[in-house]
C-alpha positions in Angstrom: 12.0 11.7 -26.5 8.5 10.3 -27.3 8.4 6.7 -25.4 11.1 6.9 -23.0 10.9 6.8 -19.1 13.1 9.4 -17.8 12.0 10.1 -14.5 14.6 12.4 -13.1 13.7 15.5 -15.2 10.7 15.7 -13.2 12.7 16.4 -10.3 15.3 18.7 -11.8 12.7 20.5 -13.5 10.1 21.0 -10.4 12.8 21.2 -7.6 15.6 23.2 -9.2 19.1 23.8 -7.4 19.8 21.6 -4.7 21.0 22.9 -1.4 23.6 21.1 1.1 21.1 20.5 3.8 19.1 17.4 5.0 15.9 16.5 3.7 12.9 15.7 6.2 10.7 12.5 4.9 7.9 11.1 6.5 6.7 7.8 6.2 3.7 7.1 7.5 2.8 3.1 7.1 0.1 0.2 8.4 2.1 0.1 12.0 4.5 2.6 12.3 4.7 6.2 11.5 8.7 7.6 11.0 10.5 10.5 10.6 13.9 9.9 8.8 16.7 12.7 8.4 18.8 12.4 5.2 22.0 14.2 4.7 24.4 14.3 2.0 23.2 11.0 0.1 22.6 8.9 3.5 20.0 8.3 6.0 21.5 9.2 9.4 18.7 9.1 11.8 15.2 7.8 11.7 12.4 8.4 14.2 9.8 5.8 14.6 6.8 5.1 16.9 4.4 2.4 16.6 1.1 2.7 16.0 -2.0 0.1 16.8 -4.5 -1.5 14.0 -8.3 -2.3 15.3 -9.3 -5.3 13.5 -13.2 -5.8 13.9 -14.7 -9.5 14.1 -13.5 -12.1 11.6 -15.3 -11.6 8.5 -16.1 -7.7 9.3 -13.3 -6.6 7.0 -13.2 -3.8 9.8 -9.2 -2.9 9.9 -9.1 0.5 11.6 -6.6 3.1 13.4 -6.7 5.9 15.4 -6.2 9.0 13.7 -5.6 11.1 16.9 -2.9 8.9 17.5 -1.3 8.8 14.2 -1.4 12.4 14.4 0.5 12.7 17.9 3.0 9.7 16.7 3.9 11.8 13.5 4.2 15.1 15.4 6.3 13.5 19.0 8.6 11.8 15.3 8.8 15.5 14.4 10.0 16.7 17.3 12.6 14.2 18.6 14.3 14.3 15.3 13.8 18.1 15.0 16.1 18.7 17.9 19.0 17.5 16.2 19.0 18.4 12.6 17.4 21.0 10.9 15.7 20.8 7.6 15.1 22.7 5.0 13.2 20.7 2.6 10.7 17.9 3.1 8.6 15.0 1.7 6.1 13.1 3.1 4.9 9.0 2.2 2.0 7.5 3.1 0.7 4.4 2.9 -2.1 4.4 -0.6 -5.8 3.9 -0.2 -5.8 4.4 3.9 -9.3 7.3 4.2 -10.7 9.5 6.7 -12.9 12.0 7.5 -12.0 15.4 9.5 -13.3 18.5 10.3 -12.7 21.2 7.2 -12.6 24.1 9.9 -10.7 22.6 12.7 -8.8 19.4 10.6 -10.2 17.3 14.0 -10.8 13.7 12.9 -14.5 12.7 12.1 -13.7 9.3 11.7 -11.3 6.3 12.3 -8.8 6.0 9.5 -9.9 3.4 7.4 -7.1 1.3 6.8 -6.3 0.3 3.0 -6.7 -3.2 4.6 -10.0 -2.6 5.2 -12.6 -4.0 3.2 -16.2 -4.1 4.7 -18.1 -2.8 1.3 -16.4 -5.2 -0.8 -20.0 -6.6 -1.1 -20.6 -3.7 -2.8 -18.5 -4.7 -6.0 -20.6 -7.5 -6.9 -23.6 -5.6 -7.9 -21.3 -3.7 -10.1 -22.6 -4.5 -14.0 -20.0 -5.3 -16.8 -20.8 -2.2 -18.3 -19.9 -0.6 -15.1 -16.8 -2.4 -14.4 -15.2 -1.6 -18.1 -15.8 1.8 -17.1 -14.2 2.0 -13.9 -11.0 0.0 -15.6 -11.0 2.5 -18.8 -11.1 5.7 -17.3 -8.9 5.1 -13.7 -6.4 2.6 -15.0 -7.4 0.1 -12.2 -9.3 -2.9 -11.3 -12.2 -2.3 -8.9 -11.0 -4.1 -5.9 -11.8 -4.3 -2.0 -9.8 -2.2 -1.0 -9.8 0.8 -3.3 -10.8 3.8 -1.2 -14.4 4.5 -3.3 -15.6 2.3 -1.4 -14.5 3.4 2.2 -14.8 6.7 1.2 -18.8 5.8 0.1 -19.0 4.7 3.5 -17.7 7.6 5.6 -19.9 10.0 3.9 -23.0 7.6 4.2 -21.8 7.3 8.1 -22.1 11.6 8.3 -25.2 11.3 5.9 -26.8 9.0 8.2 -26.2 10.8 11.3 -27.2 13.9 10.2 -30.3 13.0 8.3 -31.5 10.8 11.2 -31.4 13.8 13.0 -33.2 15.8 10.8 -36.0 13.7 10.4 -35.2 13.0 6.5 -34.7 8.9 6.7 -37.7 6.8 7.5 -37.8 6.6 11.5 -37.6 2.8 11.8 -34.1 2.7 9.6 -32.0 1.4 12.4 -28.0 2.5 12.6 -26.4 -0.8 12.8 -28.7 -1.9 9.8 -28.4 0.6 7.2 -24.3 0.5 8.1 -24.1 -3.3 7.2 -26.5 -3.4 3.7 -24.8 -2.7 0.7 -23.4 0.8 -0.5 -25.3 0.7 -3.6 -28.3 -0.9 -2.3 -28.7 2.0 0.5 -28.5 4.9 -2.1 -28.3 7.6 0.8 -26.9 9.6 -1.7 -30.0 9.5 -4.4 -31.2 12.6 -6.2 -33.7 13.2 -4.1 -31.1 13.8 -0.9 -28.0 14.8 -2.9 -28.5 18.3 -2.6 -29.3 18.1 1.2 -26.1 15.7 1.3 -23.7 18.1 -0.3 -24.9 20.7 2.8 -24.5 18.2 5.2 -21.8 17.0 4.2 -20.0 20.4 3.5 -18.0 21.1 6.9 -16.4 17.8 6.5 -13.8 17.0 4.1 -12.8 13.5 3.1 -9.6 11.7 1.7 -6.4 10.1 1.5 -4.6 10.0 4.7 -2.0 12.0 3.4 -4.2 14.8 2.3 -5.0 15.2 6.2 -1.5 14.7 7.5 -0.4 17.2 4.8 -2.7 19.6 6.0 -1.6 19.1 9.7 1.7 19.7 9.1 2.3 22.7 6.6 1.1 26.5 7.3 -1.4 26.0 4.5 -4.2 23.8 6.4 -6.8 25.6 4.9 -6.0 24.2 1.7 -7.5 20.9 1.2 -5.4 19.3 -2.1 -4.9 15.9 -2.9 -1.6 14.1 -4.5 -2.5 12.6 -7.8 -0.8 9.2 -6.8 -3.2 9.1 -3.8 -5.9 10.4 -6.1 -5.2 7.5 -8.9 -5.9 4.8 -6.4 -9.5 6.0 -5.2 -11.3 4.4 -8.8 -12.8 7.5 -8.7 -10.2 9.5 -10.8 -9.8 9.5 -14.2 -6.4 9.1 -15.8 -7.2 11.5 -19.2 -8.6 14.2 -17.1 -6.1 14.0 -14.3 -9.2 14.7 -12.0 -12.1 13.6 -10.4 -14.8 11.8 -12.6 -18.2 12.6 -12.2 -19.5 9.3 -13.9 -17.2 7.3 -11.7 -18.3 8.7 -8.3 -22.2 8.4 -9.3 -21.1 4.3 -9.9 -20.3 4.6 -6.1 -22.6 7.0 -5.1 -20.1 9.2 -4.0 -20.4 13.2 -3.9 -17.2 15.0 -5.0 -18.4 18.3 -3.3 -16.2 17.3 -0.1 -13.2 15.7 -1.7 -10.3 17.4 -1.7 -8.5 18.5 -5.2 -6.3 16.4 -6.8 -2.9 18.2 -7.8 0.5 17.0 -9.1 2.9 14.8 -6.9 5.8 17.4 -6.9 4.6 21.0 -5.6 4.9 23.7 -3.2 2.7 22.0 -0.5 3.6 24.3 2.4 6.3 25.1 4.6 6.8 22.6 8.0 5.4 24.5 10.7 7.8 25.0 13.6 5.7 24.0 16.4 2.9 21.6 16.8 -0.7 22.7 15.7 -2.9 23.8 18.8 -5.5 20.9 17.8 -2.7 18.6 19.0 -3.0 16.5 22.7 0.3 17.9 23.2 0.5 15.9 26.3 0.0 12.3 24.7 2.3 13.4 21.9 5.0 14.4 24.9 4.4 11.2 26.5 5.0 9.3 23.4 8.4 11.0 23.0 11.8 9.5 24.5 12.0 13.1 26.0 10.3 15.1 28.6 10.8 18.6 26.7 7.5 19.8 25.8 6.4 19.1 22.3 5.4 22.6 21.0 9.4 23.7 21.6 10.5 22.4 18.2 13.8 23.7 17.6 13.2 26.5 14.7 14.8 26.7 11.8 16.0 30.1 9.9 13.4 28.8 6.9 10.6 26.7 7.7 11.2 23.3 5.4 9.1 23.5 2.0 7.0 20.2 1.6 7.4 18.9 -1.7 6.7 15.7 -2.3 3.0 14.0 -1.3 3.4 10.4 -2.8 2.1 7.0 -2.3 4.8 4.7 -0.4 4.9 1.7 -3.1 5.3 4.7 -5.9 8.5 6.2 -3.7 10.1 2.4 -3.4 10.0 2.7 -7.2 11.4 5.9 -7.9 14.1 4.9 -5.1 14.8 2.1 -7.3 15.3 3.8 -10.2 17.5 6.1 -9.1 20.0 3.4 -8.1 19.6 1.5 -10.8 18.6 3.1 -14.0 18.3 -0.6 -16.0 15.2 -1.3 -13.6 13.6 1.0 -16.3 14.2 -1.0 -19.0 10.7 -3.0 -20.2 11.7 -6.2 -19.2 12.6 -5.4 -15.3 10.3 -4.5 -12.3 10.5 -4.0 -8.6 8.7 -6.4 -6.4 8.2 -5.4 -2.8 7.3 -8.0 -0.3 5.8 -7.3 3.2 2.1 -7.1 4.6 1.6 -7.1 0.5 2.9 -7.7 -1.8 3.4 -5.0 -5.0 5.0 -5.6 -8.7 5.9 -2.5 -10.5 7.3 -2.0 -13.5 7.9 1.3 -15.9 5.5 1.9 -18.6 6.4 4.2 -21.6 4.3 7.1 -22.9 2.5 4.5 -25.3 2.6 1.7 -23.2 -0.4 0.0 -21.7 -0.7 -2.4 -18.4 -2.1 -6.1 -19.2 -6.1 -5.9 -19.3 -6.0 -7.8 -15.6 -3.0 -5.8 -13.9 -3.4 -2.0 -12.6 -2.2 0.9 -14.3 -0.4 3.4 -11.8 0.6 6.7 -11.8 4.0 7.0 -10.1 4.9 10.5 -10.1 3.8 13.8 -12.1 4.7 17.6 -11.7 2.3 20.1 -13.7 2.6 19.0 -17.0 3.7 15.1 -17.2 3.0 11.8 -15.3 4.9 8.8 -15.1 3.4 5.4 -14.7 3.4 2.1 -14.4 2.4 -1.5 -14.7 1.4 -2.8 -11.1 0.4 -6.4 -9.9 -0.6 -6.7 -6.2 -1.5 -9.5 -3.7 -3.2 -9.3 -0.8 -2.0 -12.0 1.0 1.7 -12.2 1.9 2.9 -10.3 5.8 -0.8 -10.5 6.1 -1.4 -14.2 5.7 1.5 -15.0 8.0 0.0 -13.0 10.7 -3.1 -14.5 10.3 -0.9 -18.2 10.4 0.5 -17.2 13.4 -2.8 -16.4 15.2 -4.1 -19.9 13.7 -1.4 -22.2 14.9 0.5 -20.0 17.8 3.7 -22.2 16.9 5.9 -18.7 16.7 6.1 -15.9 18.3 6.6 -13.8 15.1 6.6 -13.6 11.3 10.5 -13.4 11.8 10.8 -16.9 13.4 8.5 -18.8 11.1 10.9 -17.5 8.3 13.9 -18.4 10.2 12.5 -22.1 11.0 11.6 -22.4 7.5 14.5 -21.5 6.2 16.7 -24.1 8.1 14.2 -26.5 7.5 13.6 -25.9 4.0 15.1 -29.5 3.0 14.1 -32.1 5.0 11.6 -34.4 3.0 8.9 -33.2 0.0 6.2 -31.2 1.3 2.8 -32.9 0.5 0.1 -30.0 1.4 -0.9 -27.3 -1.5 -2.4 -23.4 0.5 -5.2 -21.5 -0.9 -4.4 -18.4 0.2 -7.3 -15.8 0.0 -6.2 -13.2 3.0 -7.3 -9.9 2.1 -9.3 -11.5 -1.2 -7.6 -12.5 -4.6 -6.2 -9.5 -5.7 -4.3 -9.5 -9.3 -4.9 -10.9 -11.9 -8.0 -12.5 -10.4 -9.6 -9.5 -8.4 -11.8 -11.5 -6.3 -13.8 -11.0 -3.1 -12.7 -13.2 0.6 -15.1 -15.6 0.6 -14.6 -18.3 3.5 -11.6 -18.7 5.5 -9.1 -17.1 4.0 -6.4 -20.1 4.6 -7.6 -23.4 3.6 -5.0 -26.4 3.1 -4.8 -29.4 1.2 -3.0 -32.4 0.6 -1.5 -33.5 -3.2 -4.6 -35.9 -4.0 -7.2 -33.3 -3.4 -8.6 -33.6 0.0 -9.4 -30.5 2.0 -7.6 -30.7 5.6 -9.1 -29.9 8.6 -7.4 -26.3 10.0 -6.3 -27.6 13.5 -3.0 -30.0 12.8 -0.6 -32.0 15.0 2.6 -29.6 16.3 4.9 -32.0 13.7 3.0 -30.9 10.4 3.0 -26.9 11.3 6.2 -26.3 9.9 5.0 -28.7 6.6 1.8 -25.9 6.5 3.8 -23.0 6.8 6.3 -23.9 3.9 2.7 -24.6 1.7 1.6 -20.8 2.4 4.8 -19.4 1.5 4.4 -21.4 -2.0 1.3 -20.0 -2.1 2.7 -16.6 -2.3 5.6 -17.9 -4.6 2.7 -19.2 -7.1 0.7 -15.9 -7.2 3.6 -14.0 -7.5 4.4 -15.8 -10.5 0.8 -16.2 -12.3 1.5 -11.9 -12.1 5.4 -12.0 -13.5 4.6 -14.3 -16.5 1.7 -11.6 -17.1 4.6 -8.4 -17.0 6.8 -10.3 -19.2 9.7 -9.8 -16.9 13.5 -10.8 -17.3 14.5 -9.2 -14.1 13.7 -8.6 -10.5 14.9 -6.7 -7.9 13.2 -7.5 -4.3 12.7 -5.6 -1.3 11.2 -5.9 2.0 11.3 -7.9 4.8 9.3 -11.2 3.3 12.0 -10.7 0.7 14.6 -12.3 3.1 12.9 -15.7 3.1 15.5 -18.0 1.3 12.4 -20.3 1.3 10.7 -18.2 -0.7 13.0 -16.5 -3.5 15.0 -19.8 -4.2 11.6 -21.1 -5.4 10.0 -18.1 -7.0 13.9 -18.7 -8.8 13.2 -21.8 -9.7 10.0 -21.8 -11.1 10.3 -18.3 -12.8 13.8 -18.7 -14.7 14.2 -14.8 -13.9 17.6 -12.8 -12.9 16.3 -12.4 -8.9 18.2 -9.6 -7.1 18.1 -8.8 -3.0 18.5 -4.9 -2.2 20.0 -4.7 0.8 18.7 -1.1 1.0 15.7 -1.6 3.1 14.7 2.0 3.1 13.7 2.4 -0.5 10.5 4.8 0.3 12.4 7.0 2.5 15.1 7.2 0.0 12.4 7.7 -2.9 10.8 10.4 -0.8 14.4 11.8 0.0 15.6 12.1 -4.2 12.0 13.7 -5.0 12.5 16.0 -2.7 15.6 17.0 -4.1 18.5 14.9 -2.4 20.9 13.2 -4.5 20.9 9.5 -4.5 24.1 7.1 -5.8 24.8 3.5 -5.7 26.9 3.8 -2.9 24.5 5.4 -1.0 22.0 2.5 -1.3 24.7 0.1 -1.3 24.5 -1.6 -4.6 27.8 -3.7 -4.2 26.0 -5.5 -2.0 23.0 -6.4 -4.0 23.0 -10.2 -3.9 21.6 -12.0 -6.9 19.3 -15.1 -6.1 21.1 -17.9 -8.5 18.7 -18.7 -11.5 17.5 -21.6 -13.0 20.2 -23.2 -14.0 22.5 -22.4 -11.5 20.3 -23.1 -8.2 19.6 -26.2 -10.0 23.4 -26.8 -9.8 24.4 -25.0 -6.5 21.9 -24.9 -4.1 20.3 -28.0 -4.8 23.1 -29.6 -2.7 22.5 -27.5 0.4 18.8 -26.9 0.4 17.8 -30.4 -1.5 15.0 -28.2 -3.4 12.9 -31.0 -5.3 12.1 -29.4 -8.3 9.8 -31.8 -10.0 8.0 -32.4 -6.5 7.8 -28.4 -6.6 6.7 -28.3 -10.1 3.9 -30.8 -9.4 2.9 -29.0 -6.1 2.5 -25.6 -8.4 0.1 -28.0 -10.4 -2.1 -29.2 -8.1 -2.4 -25.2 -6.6 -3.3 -24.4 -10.0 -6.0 -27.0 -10.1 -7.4 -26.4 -6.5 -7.6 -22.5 -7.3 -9.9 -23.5 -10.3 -12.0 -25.9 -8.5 -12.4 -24.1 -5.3 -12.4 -20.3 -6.1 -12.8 -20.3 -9.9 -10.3 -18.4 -10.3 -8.4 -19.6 -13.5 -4.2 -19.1 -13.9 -4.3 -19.3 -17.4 -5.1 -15.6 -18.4 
């Protein structure tokens, strides 16, 4: 029917008949990499190793990892799990906008994964016209943003490009590495007329991507094959939503040459089958080492049929389709999922005729061969992130999970008199703005910026104002969606600090999953497992008491000021004009 959501044809039409017999899902995220088995509508075993993030100096924007070592966690995950179940389907989520480059021949990594944290080009976007930036938001549904993986993926192939043309006598001899890394993308122009056709040689043993283009390729018996997921695809700002492919006019903005990209192709496919032992280009005895067992790594346990892959999809994208499956009001127009951790992402389902907000994202969720499902995205860049970077400021917890706690118990005693500008990872929606400065800057309720250091008493004081900082960015992007409803997830999500106020000041119906795997389980129902309420446990969905009734109820226990809160949203609003011109009244 012309302007209804209905997601779950896609996956009875693309999967077919569903088997009794576990579905394999990895999820591949910033620090860990997992492999979860699920079985007759539950989860019953997840595999998980860690895996390390590089941060370069403050103000790089350098946030890197180790592909070898992403490659041996998600292979030693394969084959602990592996040895007890077997499998006989598969899907695989990955964290969006995370690029590399690898060897097309021998899939060896050429580079460090650049994480979708990372955002050393962002420079690069202010040299971007109006003209230019229309453009960009037209044809890919998104706002160009730091992190978007043009940008990263501008810089890997300028990395080979400058390597190899150094080499080849083709640059001026006196254009020094560290230099030409560290001016602008755009400025550099390595990829210019006159050196595009020598580029796309250079350049042609190499492929770059996604992340999970790479991984995909590692782990299915169709590695020569280099195809991209379209929800991995749609978060480049290099691929147009009409088309459903690449756009030439979007990669010359970027000076990006598609030659080396791999193909963008629907969500739900026949990706491969899981091969049964790890691939030869594999330090089998790093991966080994990483595993809780001493067997070797290559010994998989083989299966009668190898498990097809069939879902490649972006891990805020699953989450959503997880949610729906539960609940199948979260499609309704007025509801959206909001997932709090090192981000923070809004989603909510779009129609067939439905457009985003001019200053939110447009995102494709999911799409077989001939129809694509989005929806309307706000992001922010600054929530798991910003409390890491608290804790490394002040060193008054030992982790994000104890300054929750504290602040939580806390939460009532006196009225907090210090407004957070809160700029980790730059402004992302509805403002879209660059890191400029230090990215946490306090102030008190007259105005008056406050110097970083603070006495031990007021820490607790600053770290209640950054969580309002999230609470008033999160809803300067829900009054945008036109939301009734939410439905929360994540581990930020259990901050009592932070969803009685988002309450408060919102007026929305707040509800708590208590399912805390909502990509594994999205990953798990595209691949072809059936999901219920019970399965995600929907009796015990808790929902946050609104306006009126907090007002009433929790008051009493948590002696929530709301007119003290009201005027602390005020003065943020003021400081984020003055400071960062960045205006809440869109």
């Amino acid at each position: 029917m012309p302007g209804q959501v209905v997601i779950n044809n896609v996956v009875k039409d693309v999967i077919g008949k569903q088997a009794p017999a576990c579905t394999l899902v990895f999820d591949v995220g910033t620090q860990s990499v997992r492999a979860a088995a699920v079985c007759n509508n539950r989860i019953v075993a997840i595999e998980q190793h860690g895996i390390a993030l590089r941060h370069g100096e403050r103000g790089s924007g350098r946030v890197e990892q180790d592909a070898r070592q992403v490659r041996d966690a998600l292979f030693a995950c394969l084959y602990k799990i592996s040895k007890v179940y077997v499998f006989t389907r598969a899907a695989l989520v990955c964290q969006r906008s995370s690029v590399l480059a690898w060897q097309r021949d021998s899939l060896q990594p050429r580079s460090p994964i650049l994480s979708w944290m990372d955002t050393r080009a962002a420079g690069s976007l202010e040299q971007l016209s109006a003209d230019q930036l229309s453009q960009l938001k037209q044809r890919s549904g998104l706002w160009p943003n730091a992190h978007c993986a043009a940008l990263k993926l501008a810089f890997l192939q300028q990395s080979v490009l400058q390597e190899n043309l150094l080499q080849e006598n083709l640059l001026q001899e006196n254009l020094e590495q560290e230099g030409l890394l560290q001016q602008s993308l755009l400025q550099q122009g390595l990829l210019q007329k006159r050196h595009r056709a020598a580029g796309d040689d250079i350049l042609s043993p190499f492929c770059f991507g996604p992340l999970a283009c790479w991984l995909q390729s590692l782990l299915t018996d169709k590695h020569q094959d280099f195809f991209c997921d379209e929800s991995h695809a749609a978060r480049s700002l290099l691929w147009n939503r009409s088309e459903a492919n690449w756009d030439v006019e979007l990669a010359a903005i970027f000076n990006v040459s598609l030659a080396p990209l791999p193909k963008p192709l629907p969500v739900l496919r026949k990706w491969g089958r899981i091969k049964n032992t790890v691939s030869s280009n594999v330090d089998v005895k790093h991966a080994a080492s990483t595993a809780t067992t001493k067997a070797p790594v290559n010994n998989i346990r083989p299966t009668n049929k190898a498990p097809e892959l069939s879902v490649v999809i972006g891990d805020q994208n699953a989450a959503f389709f997880a949610l729906q499956q539960i609940l199948p009001e979260s499609l309704q127009r007025d509801s959206a999922l909001l997932n709090l951790g090192t981000g923070a992402f809004i989603l909510k389902a779009l129609t067939t005729t439905q457009k985003a907000h001019k200053r939110l994202l447009q995102t494709l969720i999911v799409s077989d061969k001939v129809r694509r499902y989005e929806a309307e995205e706000a992001c922010i860049n600054g929530c798991g992130s910003a409390l890491a970077r608290w804790l490394e400021l002040s060193g008054a917890y030992d982790s994000q999970r104890d300054l929750i706690c504290d602040v939580d118990d806390t939460q009532g005693e006196g009225e907090l008199d210090y407004c957070c500008l809160n700029q980790c990872g730059g402004l992302a929606s509805p403002w879209w703005q660059v890191e400029r400065g230090e990215p946490l800057r306090f102030f008190n309720l007259r105005g008056a910026e406050l110097p970083c250091q603070c006495p031990s008493a007021e820490l607790r004081f600053r770290a209640q104002a950054l969580l309002e900082s999230i609470v008033f960015m999160l809803l300067c992007n829900t009054n945008l969606m036109q939301l009734q409803r939410l439905y929360l997830s994540g581990g930020l999500a259990r901050s009592r600090f932070l969803t009685d106020r988002l309450c408060v000041l919102s007026g929305l119906k707040i509800y708590l999953l208590t399912q805390t795997e909502l990509s594994v389980s999205g990953g798990a129902a595209l691949a072809g497992e059936t999901l219920t309420a019970e399965a995600l446990k929907p009796k015990r969905l808790r929902p946050a008491l609104h306006k009126q009734c907090l007002q009433k109820q929790c008051l009493q226990k948590a002696a929530i000021n709301v007119p003290a809160l009201k005027r602390r949203f005020a003065c943020w609003r003021a400081l984020m004009r003055r400071e960062l011109g960045a205006s809440c009244e869109l």
